[in-house]
SESE-319114 format. One line per field, with one value per residue (C-alpha): residue number from 1; chain; x, z, y. Coordinates in nm, 4 decimals, always signed. Example, Ala and Ser with C-alpha at 12.3 -4.5 7.8 and 13.67 -1.06 7.14 Angstrom:
2
nr <- c(1;2)
kette <- c(A;A)
px <- c(+1.2300;+1.3670)
pz <- c(+0.7800;+0.7140)
py <- c(-0.4500;-0.1060)
//
This chain:
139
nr <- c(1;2;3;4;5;6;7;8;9;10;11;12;13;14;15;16;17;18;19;20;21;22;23;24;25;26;27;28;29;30;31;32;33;34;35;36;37;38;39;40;41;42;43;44;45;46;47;48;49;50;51;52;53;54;55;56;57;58;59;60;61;62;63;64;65;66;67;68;69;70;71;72;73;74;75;76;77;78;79;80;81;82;83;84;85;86;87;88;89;90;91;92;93;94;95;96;97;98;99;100;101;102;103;104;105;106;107;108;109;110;111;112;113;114;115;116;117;118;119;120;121;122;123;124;125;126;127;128;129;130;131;132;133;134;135;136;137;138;139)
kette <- c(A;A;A;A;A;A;A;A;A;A;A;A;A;A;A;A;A;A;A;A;A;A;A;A;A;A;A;A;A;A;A;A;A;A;A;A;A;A;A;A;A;A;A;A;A;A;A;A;A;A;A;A;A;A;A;A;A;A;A;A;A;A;A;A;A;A;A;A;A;A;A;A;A;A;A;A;A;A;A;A;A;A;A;A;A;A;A;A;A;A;A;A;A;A;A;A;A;A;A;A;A;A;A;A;A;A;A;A;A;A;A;A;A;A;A;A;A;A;A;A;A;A;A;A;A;A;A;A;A;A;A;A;A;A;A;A;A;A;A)
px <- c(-5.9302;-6.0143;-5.9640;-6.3221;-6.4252;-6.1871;-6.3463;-6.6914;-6.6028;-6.4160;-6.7265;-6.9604;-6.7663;-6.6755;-7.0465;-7.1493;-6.8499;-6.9326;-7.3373;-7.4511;-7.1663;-6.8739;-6.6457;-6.3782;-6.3619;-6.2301;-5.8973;-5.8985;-5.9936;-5.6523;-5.4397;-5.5119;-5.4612;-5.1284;-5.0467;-5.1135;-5.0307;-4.7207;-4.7720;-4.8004;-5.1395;-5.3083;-5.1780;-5.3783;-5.6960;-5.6492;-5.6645;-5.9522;-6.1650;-6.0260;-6.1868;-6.5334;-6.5350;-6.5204;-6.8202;-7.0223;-6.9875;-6.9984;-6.6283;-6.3130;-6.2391;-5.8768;-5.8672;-5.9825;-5.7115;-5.4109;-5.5319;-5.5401;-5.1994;-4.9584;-5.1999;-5.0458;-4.7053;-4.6260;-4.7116;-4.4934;-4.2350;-4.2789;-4.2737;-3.8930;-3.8584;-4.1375;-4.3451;-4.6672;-4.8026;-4.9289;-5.2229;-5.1372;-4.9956;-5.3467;-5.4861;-5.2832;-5.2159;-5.5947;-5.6844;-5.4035;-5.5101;-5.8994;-5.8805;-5.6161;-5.9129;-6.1691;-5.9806;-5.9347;-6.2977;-6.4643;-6.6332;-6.7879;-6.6945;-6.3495;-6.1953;-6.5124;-6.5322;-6.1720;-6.1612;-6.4805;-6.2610;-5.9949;-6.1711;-6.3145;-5.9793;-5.8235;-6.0922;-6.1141;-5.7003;-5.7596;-5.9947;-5.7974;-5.5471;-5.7473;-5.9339;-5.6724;-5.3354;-5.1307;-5.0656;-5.3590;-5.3291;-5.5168;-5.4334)
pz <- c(-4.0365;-4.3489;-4.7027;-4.7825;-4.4500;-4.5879;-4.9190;-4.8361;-4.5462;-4.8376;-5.0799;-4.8273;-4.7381;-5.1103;-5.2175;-4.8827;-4.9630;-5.3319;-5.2673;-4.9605;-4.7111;-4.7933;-4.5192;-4.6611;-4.4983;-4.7247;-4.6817;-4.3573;-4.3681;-4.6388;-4.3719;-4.0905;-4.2820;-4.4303;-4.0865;-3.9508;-4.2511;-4.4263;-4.7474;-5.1266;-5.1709;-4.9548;-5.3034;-5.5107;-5.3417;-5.3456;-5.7045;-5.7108;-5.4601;-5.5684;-5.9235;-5.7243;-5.5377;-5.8358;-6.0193;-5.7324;-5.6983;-6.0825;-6.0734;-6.3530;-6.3107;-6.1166;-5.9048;-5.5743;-5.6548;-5.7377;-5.4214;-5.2196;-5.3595;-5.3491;-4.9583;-4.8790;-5.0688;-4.7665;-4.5353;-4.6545;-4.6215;-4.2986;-4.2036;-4.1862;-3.9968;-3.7626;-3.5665;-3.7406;-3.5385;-3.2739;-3.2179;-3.2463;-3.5970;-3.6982;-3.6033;-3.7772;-4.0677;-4.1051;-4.0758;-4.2901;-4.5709;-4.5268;-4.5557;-4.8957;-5.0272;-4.9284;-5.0442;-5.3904;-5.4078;-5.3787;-5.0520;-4.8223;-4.4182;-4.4328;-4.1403;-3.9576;-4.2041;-4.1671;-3.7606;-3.7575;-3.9931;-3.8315;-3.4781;-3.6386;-3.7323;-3.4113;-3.2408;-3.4902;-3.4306;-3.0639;-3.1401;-3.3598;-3.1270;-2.8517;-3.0558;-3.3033;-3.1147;-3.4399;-3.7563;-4.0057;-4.2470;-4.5201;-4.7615)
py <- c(+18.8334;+18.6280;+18.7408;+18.7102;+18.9566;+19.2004;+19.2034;+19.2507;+19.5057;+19.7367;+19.6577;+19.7695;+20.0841;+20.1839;+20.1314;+20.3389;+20.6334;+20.6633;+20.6880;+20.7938;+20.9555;+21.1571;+21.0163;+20.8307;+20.4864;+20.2752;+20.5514;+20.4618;+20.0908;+20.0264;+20.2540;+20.0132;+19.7062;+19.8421;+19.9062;+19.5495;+19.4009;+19.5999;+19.4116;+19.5484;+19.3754;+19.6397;+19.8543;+19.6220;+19.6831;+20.0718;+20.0414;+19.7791;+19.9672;+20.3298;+20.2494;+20.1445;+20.4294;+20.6214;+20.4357;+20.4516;+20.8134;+20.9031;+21.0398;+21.0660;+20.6867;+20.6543;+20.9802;+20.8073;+20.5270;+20.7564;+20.9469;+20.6254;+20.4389;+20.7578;+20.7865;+20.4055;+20.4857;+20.7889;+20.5431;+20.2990;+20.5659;+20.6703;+20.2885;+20.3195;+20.6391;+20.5939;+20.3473;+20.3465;+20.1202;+20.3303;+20.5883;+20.9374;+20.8176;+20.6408;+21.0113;+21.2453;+21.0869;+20.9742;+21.3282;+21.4504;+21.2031;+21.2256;+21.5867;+21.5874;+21.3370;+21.5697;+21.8719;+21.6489;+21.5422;+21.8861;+21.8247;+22.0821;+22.0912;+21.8965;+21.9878;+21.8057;+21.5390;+21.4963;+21.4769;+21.2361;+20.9961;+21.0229;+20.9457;+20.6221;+20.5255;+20.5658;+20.3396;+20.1325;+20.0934;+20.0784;+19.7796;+19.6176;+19.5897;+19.4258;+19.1428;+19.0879;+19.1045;+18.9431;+19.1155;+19.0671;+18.7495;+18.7561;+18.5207)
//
């Protein structure tokens, strides 16, 4: 995937999760490219798209990105006891982290919003994996 595709698919779902729908893509978007990616720019754009999502939903600026980094930091620490590279991880720790942002964010019906997210993310892994066999580059 190019850099630029990236961009404009996190734009698109910040701008859609801080206006119109309280499922938190962009959460899941950053796990999936940490996953095929395991770099610390995926960190950068938590912060850059945390702080959008934020704006866009009329928020206290840098809750959604202190959500999302310390979100990619417990990934990055179960990188080294775990395979994270597979699906029932994608699930549960989608649904774990959609519904602590949806717990955080005041939101109403999290256990549903939380297993729809999580769902997305799974196929969206399962996907991933069969157009884009290689890990991510996106630089």
């Amino acid at each position: 995937m190019s850099r630029l595709l990236i961009w404009i698919l996190l734009f698109i779902a910040s701008l859609l999760e801080g206006t119109i729908i309280n499922l938190p893509i962009v959460l899941s978007i950053l796990l999936l490219l940490y996953i095929k990616k395991r770099d610390i720019s995926v960190f950068l754009l938590a912060v850059i798209f945390g702080i959008m999502i934020d704006i866009f939903s009329v928020q206290n600026i840098g809750q959604s990105s202190i959500y999302l980094i310390s979100f990619l930091f417990i990934a990055s620490i179960y990188e080294k006891k775990f395979e994270i590279d597979t699906l029932p991880f994608v699930l549960i720790f989608s649904f774990l982290g959609s519904l602590g942002f949806l717990w955080i964010s005041s939101f109403t019906n999290i256990f549903i919003v939380a297993i729809i997210n999580s769902l997305i993310a799974g196929i969206s892994f399962l996907l991933l994996n069969r157009f884009f066999v290689k890990k991510i580059e996106y630089q």
